[in-house]
N, C-alpha and C positions, 0 to 999 in steps of 0.2 A: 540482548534479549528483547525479544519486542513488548511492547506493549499494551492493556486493553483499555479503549477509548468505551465508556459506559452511555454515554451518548448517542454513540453511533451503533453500538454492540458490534465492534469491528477492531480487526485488531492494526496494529499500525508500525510501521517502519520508526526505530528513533530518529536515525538520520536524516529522510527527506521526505518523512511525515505522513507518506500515503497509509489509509487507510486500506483494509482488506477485509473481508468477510472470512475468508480462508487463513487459518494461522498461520500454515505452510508457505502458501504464498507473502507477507508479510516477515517469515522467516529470510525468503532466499531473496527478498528485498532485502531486507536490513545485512544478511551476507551479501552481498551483489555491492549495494552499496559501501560498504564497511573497507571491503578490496578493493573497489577499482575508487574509490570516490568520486563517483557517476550513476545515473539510474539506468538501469536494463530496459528499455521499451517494451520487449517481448515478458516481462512481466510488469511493468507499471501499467500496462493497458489491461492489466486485469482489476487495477483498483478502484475502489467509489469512487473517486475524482473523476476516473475518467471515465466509468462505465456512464455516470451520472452526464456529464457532457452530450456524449454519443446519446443519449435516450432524451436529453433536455431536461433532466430534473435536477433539484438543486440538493439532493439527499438519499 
């Protein structure tokens, strides 16, 4: 079950902590992760960490 990060008001992956704005997305991370014990690209590049990168901000 994932998580909500009150911080960030984003919800989060248990396993490999990415954050997400989308719960769904943050779901089929934390399944993604759960099965293969590896992160999905094609969905971790939808998360804060990385959108945040791509744009230059830190939040």
């Amino acid at each position: 079950m994932v998580k909500f990060d009150r911080s960030l008001n984003a919800y989060y992956c248990e396993i490999c902590k990415l954050h997400y704005k989308d719960k769904e997305l943050a779901e089929k991370c934390q399944e993604w992760c759960s099965t293969h014990d590896s992160c999905n690209l094609s969905i971790a590049k939808n998360s804060i960490e990385a959108l945040s990168r791509r744009t230059g901000r830190t939040s």
